[in-house]
N, C-alpha and C positions, 0 to 999 in steps of 0.2 A: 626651429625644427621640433616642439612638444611635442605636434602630433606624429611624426617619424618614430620618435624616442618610445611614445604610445603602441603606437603597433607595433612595432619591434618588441618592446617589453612584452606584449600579449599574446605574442607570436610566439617568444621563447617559455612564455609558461605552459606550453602543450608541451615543450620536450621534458620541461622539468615536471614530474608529476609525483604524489606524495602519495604512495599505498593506500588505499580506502577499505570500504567493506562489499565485500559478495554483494553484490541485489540482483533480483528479479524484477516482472511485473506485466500486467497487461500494458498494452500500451493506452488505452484507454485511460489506464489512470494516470496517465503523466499532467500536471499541472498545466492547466491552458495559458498560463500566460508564454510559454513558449512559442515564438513565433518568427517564420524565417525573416534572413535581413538579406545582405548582398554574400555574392562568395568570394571568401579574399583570396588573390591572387599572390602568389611564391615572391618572395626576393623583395626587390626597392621598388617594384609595382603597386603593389597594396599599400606601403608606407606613402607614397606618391600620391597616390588618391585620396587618403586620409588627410594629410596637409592639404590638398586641396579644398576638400570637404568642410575641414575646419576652417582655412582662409579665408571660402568665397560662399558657402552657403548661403541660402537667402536667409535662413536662423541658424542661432549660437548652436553648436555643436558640440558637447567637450568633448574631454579625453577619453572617459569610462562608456560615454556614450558609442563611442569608436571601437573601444576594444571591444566592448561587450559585441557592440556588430561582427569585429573581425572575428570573435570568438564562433559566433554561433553562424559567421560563413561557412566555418571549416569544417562544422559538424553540418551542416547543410550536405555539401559534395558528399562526403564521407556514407551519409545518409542516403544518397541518389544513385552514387557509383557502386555501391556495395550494398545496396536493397535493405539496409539495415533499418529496422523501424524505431530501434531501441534507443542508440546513441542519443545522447542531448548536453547539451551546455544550460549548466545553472548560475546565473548571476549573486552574487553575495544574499539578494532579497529571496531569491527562487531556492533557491537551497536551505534558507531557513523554515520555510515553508514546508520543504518536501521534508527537510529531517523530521519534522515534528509526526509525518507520517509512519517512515521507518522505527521511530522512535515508539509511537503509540503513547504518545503525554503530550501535554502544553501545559503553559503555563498562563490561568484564564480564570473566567467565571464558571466553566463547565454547561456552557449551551452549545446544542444543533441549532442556528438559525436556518433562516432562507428570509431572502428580501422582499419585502415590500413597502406599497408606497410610503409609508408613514415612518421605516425603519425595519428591524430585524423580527421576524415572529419566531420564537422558539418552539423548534418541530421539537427537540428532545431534551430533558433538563438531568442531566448524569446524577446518580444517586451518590451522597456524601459529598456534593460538590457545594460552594459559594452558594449559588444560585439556588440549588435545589433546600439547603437552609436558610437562605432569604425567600422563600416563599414563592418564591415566580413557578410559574404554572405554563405548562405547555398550552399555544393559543396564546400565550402573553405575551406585546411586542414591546422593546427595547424601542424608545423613539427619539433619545436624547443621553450623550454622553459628558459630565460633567457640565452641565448646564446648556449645550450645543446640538441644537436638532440636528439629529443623522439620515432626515426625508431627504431623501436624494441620491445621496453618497452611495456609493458602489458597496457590494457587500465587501470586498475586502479590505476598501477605506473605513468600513465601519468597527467590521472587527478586532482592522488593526488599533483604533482609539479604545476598544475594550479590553484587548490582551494588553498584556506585561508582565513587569518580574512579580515572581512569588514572592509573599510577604506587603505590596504594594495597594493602596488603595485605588479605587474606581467609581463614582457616583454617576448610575443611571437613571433615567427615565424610563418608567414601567406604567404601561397602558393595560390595566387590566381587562383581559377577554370577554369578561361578564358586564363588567358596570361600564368601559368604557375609562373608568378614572383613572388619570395618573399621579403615579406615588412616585417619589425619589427614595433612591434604596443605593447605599452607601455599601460594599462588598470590597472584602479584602483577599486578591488575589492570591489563587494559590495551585499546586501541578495537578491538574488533569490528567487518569489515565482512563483512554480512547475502549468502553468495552470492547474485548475482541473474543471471546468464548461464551456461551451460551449453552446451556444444556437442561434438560427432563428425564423424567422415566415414564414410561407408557407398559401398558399392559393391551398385547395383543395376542389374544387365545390362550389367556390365561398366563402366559407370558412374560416376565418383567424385561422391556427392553433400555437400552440407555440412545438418549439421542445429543449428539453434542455438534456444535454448530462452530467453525473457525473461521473469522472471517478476513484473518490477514497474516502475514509469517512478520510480525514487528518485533520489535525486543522482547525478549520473556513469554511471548505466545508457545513455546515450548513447554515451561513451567505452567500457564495456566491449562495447557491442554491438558497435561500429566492430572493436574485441582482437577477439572470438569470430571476426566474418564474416574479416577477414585469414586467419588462425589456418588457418580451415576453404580457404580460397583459396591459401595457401601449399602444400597439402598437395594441392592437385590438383582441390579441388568445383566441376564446372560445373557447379551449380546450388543452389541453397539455399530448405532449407525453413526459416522461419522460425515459430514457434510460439508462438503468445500464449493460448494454452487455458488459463481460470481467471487470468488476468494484467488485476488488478482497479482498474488506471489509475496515476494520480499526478499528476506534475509534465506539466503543459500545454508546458513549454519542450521536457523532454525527448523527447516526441512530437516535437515538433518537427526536435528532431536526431538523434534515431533517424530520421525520414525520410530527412534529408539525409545519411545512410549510405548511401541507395543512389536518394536522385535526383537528378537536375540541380541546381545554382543556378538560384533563380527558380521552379520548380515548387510551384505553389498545395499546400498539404498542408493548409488549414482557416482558414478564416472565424467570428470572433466577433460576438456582436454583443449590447450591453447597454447600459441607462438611462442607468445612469453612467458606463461608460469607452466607449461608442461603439460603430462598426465597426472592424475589425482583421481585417487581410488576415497570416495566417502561411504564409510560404513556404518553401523550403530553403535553407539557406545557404551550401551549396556543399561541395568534399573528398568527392564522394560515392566510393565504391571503384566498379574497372570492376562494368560489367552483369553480371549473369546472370540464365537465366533463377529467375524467383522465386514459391517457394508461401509464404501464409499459412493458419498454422491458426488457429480460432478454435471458439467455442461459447460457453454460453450464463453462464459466465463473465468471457467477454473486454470491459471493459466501458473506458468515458472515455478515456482516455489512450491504450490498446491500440485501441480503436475508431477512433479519429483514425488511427493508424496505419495500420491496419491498411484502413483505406477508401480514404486519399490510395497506397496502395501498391498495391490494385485499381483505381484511378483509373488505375495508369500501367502496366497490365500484368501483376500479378501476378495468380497463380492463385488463388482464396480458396476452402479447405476446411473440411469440419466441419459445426458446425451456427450456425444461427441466431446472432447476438451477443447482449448484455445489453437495447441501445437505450439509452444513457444522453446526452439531447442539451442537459445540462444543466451549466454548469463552476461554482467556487465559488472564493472569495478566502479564505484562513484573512489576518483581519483580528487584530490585537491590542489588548487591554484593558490597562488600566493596572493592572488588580488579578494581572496574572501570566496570566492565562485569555485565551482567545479565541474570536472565533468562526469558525467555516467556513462563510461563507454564501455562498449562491448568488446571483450577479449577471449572471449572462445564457446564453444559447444560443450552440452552435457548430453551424457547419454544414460538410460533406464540399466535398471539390473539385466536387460535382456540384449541390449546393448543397440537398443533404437535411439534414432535423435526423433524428437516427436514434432520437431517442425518440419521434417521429410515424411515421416509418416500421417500428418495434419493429425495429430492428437491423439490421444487415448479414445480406443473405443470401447464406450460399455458394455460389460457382459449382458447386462439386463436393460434395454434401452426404455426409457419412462418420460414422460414431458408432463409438467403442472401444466392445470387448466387455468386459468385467471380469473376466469368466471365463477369457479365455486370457491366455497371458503375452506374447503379442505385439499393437502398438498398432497396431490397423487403421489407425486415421486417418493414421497415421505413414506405413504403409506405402502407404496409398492416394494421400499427399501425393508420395511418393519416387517412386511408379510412374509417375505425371506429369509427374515434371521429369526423370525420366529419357528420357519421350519426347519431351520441349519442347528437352534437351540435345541429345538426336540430331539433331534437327530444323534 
C-alpha cells in the first residue's frame, strides 16, 4: 500500500502548511512548467487510483510522481471552482526556480541567454559578473559545458549544467560571435543580483527631470529604489517619473516600502483583508526623500505589487500615465510543504487607499492616457510623462 501511504501523506500536507511570504504577480509570469494533471478525488478514492496507477500502468510510476499529480489536482479544482487564476502548486524543482525570482540573485555565471541550435547565445552579460570578467561578449554562444555539447538540450537543461553553488567551478565552451572560434573558458561561480532599477536625468525645457525605471517588487528593490530616486535628486531632478510598465508585482512588503520612499509616515498605502489572517491596515513607515513633484507610468502589465503602488502614489498626488493596469485585487501566501514543494495560494483581497479592489474596478485608470509607438525610437509615453512634470515643476 506505498502508494495509499503517498497520497495520503500529500493529501495531509495541504492541511499542515508553514507561513510563507506576501507575493503578488501577473500571472503571465508564473513559470511554464506548471501544468494541469488529473483532480484528486476526497477520501480512500484518490488513494485507490493511485495504487492502481502505480500497480498496473503501462510505465513505472512512482511515489513523488503521484503526489506531485495529487498536488497540483487540487489546485486544478480550486482554480476552476473559484475563478482563481493565481493559485498554483510548486514542486521542490519549481520553487527553486521561482525563488530565485522573488529573490532577485542566483547563484551563476551572470548570463541572459536564449536558445539556439548550437547552444545558449547571451542576449545580456551582468556587469561585475563571472562572465562579464571572462570576457564573453553579448552575440557569444555557450556550446559546451565541461567538455559536453549542449546542441540540443533544452534551455533549462542547459542552464541547469551551468548554474551551482557559489564559490564552485564550471568549464564552458565559447563560440565567439565575430571569428566563429571556440575558446574554453574555466569561471568560478559566484551570486548574481538580477538588475531591477534603472534610472537618468533628462532636461526638458530647461528642466532637470529624474526618470527611474522598477522592474519588479524582489528583495531589496525597496532599498535600490530609495539609491535610484537620491542618485537622480543629487544631480538636480525636480521631478520624477517613476515607471512601472510591464512590472508584474512581488513581494506585498516591498510595495510597501517603495511607497514609503516618497510618503509621509502614517500614510494609508493598502488595506488587506482575508478569512484567515483578518483586516490589515499597511501604511508608510516613514525616511520618505523630500517631495517632488511625481508621474507614474503604468499599462496593461503593471500588475499586484506595482498596482498597490502605484494607486497609494495617485492617492497622494501623483500624475498616473499610460494605459489601463492589469486589475489584479487578489494577494497570495507561498505556504511550505514538507516534501520540499509549496504552494502559492491565494488567501484574500487588497484594497487602494480609496478603498477599491482593482480587480472589480479592471484596474487603474490613468489620468493622462499615453500608448508607445514601436515603430519610432523614441517612447511617447516617456515623453508625454516628462512633458508634465516639467510643467508641474515650473509651477
Amino acid at each position: 500500500m506505498r502508494a495509499r501511504g503517498a497520497v495520503a501523506f500529500a493529501t495531509a500536507l495541504v492541511a499542515v502548511l508553514l507561513a510563507g511570504v506576501w507575493l503578488g504577480g501577473h500571472p503571465s509570469q508564473l513559470p511554464g512548467f506548471l501544468r494541469d494533471a488529473f483532480v484528486a478525488e476526497p477520501g480512500g478514492l484518490s488513494a485507490e487510483a493511485a495504487e492502481q496507477i502505480e500497480r498496473n500502468y503501462f510505465r513505472p510510476v512512482g511515489e513523488e510522481e503521484l503526489s506531485n499529480a495529487s498536488l497540483q489536482g487540487m489546485v486544478r479544482e480550486l482554480r476552476r471552482r473559484h475563478d482563481d487564476r493565481y493559485t498554483e502548486y510548486f514542486s521542490p524543482a519549481s520553487l527553486a526556480a521561482f525563488n530565485e525570482q522573488i529573490e532577485g540573485r542566483f547563484s551563476g555565471i551572470g548570463i541572459s541567454v536564449v536558445s539556439v541550435e548550437r547552444g545558449l547565445r547571451a542576449e545580456r552579460i551582468f556587469p561585475g559578473s563571472p562572465a562579464a570578467e571572462a570576457g564573453i561578449s553579448v552575440g557569444d554562444t555557450i556550446v559546451s559545458v565541461e567538455g559536453d555539447s549542449i546542441a540540443g538540450l533544452s534551455s533549462d537543461e542547459a542552464t541547469r549544467r551551468i548554474k551551482g553553488p557559489e564559490g564552485t567551478e564550471v568549464t564552458i565552451g565559447v563560440r565567439d560571435a565575430e571569428s566563429g572560434k571556440v575558446r574554453q573558458v574555466t569561471l568560478t561561480r559566484a551570486e548574481v543580483r538580477l538588475p531591477n532599477v534603472s534610472s537618468r536625468v533628462e532636461t526638458v525645457d530647461g528642466t532637470k527631470l529624474g526618470y527611474v525605471r522598477l522592474l519588479a517588487f524582489s528583495e531589496g528593490a525597496s532599498e535600490q529604489l530609495a539609491d535610484a530616486v537620491r542618485r537622480v535628486q543629487r544631480r538636480g531632478a525636480e521631478a520624477i517619473a517613476l515607471d512601472l510598465r510591464g512590472n508584474p508585482g512581488g513581494l506585498l512588503q516591498e510595495a510597501v516600502l517603495c511607497a514609503s520612499v516618497f510618503l509621509p509616515e502614517g500614510e494609508l498605502v493598502v488595506t488587506t483583508e482575508s478569512r484567515s489572517k483578518g483586516r490589515r491596515v499597511y501604511r508608510a513607515v516613514g525616511g520618505n526623500l523630500p517631495r517632488r513633484p511625481l508621474a507614474v507610468l503604468i499599462d496593461g502589465g503593471t500588475a499586484s505589487a506595482a498596482e498597490i503602488l502605484a494607486a497609494a502614489l495617485d492617492s497622494n498626488g501623483a500624475v498616473v500615465v499610460g494605459g489601463r493596469s492589469f486589475g489584479k485585487g487578489l494577494f497570495q501566501e507561498e505556504v511550505g510543504l514538507a516534501n520540499g514543494g509549496a504552494l502559492k495560494l491565494t488567501v484574500g483581497e487588497y484594497f487602494t487607499p480609496e478603498g477599491v479592489n482593482l480587480a472589480r474596478s479592471k484596474g487603474i485608470k490613468p489620468d493622462v492616457r499615453a500608448e508607445d509607438d514601436p515603430q519610432t525610437r523614441a517612447d511617447e509615453e516617456i515623453r508625454r510623462a516628462l512633458g508634465i512634470l516639467a510643467r508641474r515643476a515650473e509651477s
